[in-house]
C-alpha positions in Angstrom: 0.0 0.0 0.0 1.1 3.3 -1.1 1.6 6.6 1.0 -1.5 8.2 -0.1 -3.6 4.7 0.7 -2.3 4.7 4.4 -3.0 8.2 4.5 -6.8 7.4 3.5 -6.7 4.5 5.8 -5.6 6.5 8.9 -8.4 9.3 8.5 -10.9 6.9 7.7 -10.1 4.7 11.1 -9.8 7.9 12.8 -13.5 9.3 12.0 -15.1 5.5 12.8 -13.5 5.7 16.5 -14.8 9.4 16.6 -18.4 7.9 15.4 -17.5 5.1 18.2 -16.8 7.2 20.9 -19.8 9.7 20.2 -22.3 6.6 20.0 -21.1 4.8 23.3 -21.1 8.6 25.0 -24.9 8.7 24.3 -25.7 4.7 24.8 -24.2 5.2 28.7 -24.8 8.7 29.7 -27.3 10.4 26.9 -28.3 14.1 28.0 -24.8 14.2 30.1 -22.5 13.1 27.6 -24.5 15.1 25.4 -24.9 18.3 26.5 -20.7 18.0 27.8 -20.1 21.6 26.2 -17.1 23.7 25.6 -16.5 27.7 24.7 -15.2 28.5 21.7 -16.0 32.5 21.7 -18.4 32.4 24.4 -20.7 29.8 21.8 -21.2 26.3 23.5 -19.9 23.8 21.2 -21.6 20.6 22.2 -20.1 17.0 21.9 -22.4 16.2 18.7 -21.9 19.4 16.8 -17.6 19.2 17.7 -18.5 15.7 16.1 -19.9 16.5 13.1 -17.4 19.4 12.0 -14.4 17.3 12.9 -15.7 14.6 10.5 -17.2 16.8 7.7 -13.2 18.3 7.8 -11.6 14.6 7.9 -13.6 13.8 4.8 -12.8 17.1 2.8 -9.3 16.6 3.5 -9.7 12.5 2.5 -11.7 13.7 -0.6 -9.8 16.7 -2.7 -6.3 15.4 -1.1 -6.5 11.5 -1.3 -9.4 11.0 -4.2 -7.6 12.6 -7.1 -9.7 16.0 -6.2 -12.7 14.5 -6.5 -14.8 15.3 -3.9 -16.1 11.9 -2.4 -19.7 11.9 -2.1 -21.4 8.4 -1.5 -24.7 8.6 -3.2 -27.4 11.5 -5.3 -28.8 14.3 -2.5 -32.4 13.4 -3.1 -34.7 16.6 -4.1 -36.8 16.4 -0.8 -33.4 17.0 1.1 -32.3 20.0 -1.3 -35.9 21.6 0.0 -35.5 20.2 4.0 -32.1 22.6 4.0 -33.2 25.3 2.2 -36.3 25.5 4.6 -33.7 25.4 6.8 -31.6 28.3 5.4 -34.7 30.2 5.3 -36.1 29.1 9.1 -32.7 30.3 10.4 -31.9 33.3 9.2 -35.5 34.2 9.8 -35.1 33.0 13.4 -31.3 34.8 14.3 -33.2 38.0 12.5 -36.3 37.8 14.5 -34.9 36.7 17.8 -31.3 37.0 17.7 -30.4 34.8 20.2 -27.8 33.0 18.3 -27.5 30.0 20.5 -30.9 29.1 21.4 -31.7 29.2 17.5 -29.2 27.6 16.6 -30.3 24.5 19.0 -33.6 24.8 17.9 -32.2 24.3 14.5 -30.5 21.2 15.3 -34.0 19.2 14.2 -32.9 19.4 10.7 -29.0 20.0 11.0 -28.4 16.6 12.5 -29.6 14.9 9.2 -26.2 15.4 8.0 -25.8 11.8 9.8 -27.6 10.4 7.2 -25.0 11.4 4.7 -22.1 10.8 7.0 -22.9 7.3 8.0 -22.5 5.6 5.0 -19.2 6.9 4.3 -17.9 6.1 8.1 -19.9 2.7 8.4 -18.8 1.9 4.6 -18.4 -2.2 5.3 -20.0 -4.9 6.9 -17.4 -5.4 9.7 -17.9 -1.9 11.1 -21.6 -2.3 11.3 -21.5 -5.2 12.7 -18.9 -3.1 15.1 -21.6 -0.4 15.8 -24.5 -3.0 16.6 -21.9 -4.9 19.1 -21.4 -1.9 21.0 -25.2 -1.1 21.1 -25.8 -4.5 22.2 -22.8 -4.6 25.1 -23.6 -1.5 26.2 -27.3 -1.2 26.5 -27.0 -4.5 28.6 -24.7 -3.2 30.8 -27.4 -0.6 31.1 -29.7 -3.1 31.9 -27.6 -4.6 34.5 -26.9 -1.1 36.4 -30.9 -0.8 36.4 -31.7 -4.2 37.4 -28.7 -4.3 40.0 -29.7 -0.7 41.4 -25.9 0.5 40.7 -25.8 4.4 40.6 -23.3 6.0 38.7 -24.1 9.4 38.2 -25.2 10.3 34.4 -25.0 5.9 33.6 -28.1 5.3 32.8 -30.7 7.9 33.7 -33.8 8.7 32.9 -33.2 8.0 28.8 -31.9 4.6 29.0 -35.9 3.5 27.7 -34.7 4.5 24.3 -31.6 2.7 23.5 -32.9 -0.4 25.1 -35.7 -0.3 22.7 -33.1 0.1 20.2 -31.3 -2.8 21.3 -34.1 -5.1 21.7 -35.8 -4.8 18.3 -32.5 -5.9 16.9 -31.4 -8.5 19.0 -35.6 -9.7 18.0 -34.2 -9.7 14.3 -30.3 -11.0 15.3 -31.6 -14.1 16.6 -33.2 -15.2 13.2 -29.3 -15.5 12.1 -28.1 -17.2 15.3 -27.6 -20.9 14.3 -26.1 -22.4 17.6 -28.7 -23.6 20.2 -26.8 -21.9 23.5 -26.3 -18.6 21.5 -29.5 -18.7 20.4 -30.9 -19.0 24.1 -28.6 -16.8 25.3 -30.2 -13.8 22.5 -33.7 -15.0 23.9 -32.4 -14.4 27.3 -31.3 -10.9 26.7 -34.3 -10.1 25.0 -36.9 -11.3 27.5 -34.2 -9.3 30.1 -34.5 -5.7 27.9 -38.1 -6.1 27.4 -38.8 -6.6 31.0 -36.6 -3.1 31.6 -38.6 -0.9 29.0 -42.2 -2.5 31.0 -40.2 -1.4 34.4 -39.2 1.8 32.6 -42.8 3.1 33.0 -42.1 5.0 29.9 -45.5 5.2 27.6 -44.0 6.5 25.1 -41.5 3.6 24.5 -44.1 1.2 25.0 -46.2 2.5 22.3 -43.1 2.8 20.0 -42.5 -1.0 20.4 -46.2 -1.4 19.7 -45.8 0.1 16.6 -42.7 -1.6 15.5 -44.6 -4.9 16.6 -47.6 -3.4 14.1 -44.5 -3.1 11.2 -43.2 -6.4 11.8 -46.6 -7.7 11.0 -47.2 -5.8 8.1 -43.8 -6.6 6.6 -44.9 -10.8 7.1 -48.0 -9.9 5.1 -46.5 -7.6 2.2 -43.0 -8.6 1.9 -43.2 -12.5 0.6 -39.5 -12.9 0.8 -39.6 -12.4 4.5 -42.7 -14.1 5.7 -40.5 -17.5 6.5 -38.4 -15.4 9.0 -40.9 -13.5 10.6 -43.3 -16.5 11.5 -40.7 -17.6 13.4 -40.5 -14.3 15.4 -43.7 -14.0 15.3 -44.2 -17.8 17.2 -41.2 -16.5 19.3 -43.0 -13.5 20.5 -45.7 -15.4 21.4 -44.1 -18.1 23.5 -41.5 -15.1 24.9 -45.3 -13.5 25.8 -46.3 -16.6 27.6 -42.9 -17.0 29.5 -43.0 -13.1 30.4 -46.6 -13.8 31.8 -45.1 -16.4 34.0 -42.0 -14.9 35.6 -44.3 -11.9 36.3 -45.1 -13.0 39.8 -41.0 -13.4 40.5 -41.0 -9.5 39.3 -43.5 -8.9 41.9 -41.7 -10.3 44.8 -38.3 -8.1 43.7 -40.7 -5.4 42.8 -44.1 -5.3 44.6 -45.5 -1.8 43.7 -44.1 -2.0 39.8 -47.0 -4.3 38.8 -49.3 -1.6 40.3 -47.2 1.1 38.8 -47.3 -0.5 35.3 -50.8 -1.3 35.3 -51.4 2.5 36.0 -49.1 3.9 33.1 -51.0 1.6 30.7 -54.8 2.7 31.9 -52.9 6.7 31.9 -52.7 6.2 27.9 -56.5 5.7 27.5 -58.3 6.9 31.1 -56.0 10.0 31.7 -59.0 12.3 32.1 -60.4 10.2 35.0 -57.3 9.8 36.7 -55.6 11.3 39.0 -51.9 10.1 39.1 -48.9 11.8 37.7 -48.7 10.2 34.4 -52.4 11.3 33.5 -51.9 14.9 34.4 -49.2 14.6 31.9 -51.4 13.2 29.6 -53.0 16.2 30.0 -50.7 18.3 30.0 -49.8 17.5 26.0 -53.2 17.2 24.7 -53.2 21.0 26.2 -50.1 21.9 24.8 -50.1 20.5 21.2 -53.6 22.0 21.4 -51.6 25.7 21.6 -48.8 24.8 19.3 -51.1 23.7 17.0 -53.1 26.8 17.2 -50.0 29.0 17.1 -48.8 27.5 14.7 -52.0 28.6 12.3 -51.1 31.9 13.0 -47.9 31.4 10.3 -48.7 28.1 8.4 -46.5 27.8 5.5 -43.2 28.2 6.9 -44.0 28.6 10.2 -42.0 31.1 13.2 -38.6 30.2 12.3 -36.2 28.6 14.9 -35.5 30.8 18.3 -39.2 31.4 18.9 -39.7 31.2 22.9 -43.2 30.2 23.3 -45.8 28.7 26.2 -49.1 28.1 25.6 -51.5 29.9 27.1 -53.5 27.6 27.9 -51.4 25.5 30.1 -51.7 28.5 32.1 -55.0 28.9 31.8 -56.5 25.6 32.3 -54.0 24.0 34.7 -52.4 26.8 36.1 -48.8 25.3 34.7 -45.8 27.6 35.0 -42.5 26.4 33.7 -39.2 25.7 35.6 -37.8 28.9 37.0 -35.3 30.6 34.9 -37.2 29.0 31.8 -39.7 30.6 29.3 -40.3 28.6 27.4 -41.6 24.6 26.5 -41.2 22.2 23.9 -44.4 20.2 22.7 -43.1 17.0 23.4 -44.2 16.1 20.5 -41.6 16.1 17.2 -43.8 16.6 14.5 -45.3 19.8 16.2 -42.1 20.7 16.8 -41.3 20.9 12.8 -44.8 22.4 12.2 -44.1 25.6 14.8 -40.9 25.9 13.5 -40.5 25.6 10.1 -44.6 25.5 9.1 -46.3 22.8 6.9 -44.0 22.9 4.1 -41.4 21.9 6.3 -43.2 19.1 7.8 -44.5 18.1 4.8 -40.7 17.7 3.1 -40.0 16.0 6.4 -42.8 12.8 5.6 -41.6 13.1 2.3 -38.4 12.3 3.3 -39.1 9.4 5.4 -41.6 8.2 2.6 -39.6 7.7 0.2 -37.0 6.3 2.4 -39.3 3.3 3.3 -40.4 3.1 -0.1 -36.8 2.4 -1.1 -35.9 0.1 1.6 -39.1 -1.7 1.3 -38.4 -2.5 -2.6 -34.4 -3.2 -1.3 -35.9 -6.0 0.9 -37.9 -7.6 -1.5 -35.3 -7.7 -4.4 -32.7 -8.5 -2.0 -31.3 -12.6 -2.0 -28.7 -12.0 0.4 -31.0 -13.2 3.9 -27.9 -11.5 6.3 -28.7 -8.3 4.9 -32.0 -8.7 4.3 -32.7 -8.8 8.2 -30.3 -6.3 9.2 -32.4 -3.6 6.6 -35.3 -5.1 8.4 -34.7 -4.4 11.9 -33.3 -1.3 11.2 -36.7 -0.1 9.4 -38.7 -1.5 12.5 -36.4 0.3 14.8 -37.2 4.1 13.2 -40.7 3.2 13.2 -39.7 2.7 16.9 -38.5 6.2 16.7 -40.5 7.6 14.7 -43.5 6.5 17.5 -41.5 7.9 20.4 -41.2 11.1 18.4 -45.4 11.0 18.8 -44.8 11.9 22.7 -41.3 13.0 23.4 -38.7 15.1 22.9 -36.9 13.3 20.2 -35.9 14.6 17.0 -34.4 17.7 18.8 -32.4 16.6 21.4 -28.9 15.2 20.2 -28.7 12.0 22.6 -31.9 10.7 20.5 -32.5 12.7 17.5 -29.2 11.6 15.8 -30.1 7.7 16.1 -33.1 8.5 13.6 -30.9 9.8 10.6 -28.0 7.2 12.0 -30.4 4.4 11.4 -31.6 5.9 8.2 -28.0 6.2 7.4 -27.0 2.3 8.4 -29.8 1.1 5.3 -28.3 3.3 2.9 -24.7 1.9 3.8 -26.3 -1.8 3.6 -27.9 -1.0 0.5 -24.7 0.0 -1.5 -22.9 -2.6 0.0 -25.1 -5.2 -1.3 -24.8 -3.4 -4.6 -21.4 -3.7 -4.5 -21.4 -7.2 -4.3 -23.7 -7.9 -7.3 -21.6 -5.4 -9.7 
């Protein structure tokens, strides 16, 4: 190998162990690793944005200095993601006119920024070892997770409140790993640590991540009854989920002896999703709380439809106020929806959100015809648990904070990111 290939070599190793390290940072310690800031001229520069300008620099130097000039760029830029940045362009300059607070617009802004990841990714994750890399360390480390949880170790930051999410993560692949796992005691082992995360998103009390994983169960089944070349595997999971059911139903009364009031507490988060307005627990008056408060970003919204208030807009709705005499945190003023879809809507109007279903459209339509063309079974699966996890994602995004935040928002265009790599990959291999 020449000078120039070892060159290539060393910046491409050294932007996969950046991608490591920023993936692990999140999988342990989420909104702490996350929000790990530095100055740099009295800005913040947070741990995913110092990611992504390190690694957009690495590949400009790898591409004009080590391609021949050319500059390396995997795949098209789609139409619909021309639009999503110039909406962008036109949300921020709007916003840093309007508002001018630079930082908080330029956070706010970070709902469309971090879909850079779904360019990066397949040039960082550009084989089948270092995917297989990235779901090792999401399995390894979302089960030491689990451990810490189960085992009541506290670490401050391990963990937290946002471990629900990558669990789920974990658990919808590990559903789809062990369709490739030959080996009997491996095989048990997967089912193990399966039946182990799913128990931990139930104890979560998270309704949001249950009704993700109620969704991706509602994909699964469609993709067994409109993608012929996977209804072998998935009556297998399907069976699988149904014994795993059974057993889960059974080692509930051991849960309850370890964990008397989470039964209670569990059964109470479920009946908060459809009784809220007769309840009077915690998670109802949250319940509450978001119908009122998409009910005012909604209605703000109206006020600029098309492209909406730009990013730096502080806003609380009145009506949180009003009806349940809310007030924020103090030193705060103002609240997200929880809810990302509103979020997109208030922010950049319904053009914007429309380009933003566009987007994901057309990314499951392509995937969806990629799975039923594809013959090789390893990939196959991998594309298919990586579809059911964003609609995981994509559910959670219904009633959380999720496309904004960094710790969670990157793992949708990441994932996004992961089928495209597969995809050329696979091409590769038929050329």
């Amino acid at each position: 190998m020449n000078a120039w290939g070892l060159k290539k070599n060393l910046i491409d190793n050294i932007i996969f162990y950046l991608f490591l390290a920023l993936v692990v940072g999140m999988f342990l310690f989420a909104k702490d690793f996350a929000h790990l800031n530095l100055k740099f001229f009295n800005l913040p520069v947070y741990v995913t944005e110092l990611f992504l300008i390190l690694t957009i620099i690495f590949i400009f130097v790898n591409s004009i200095f080590l391609r021949d000039g050319k500059l390396f760029i995997n795949y098209n830029q789609r139409v619909e993601f021309l639009l999503f940045y110039i909406i962008f362009i036109i949300s921020l300059v709007r916003g840093l006119i309007s508002y001018r607070d630079i930082v908080f617009t330029l956070r706010q802004s970070a709902i469309i920024y971090y879909s850079i990841f779904y360019f990066l990714v397949p040039i960082i994750l550009d084989n089948f070892k270092k995917i297989k890399i990235y779901f090792s360390f999401l399995v390894i480390y979302t089960s030491i997770l689990v451990l810490v949880i189960l085992f009541g170790v506290n670490i401050r930051g391990l963990g937290g409140f946002y471990y629900y999410y990558y669990v789920s993560m974990s658990l919808i692949f590990l559903i789809f790993y062990s369709l490739l796992i030959k080996k009997p005691v491996l095989k048990f082992f997967s089912y193990s640590l399966i039946l182990v995360h799913l128990a931990i998103i139930l104890l979560s009390k998270v309704r949001a991540a249950w009704m993700g994983i109620l969704l991706g169960i509602l994909f699964i089944v469609y993709m067994f009854f409109k993608m012929p070349v996977m209804r072998k595997d998935l009556k297998k999971l399907l069976i699988s989920g149904m014994v795993g059911f059974l057993i889960l139903t059974i080692i509930l009364p051991v849960v309850l002896i370890f964990y008397p009031s989470s039964i209670e507490d569990i059964k109470n988060e479920f009946m908060s999703i459809y009784n809220f307005r007769d309840m009077t627990t915690v998670s109802a008056a949250n319940a509450r709380w978001r119908l009122i408060a998409w009910s005012g970003y909604v209605n703000k919204s109206l006020e600029k439809p098309l492209l909406g208030h730009g990013f730096g807009k502080v806003f609380i709705p009145e009506t949180l106020v009003e009806e349940i005499s809310w007030s924020p945190p103090k030193g705060e003023d103002w609240v997200d929806p929880h809810n990302s879809y509103l979020s997109i809507l208030f922010r950049t109007g319904i053009i914007g959100l429309i380009i933003f279903f566009i987007i994901i459209f057309r990314f499951f339509k392509l995937s969806i015809k990629f799975i039923k063309e594809c013959d090789n079974e390893k990939i196959r699966i991998y594309v298919a648990s990586l579809l059911t996890i964003i609609v995981v994602i994509l559910g959670i995004s219904f009633f959380d904070v999720v496309l904004e935040r960094p710790f969670f928002g990157i793992f949708l265009w990441i994932n996004m990111g992961l089928v495209i790599s597969l995809i050329k990959i696979k091409n590769k291999q038929t050329k």
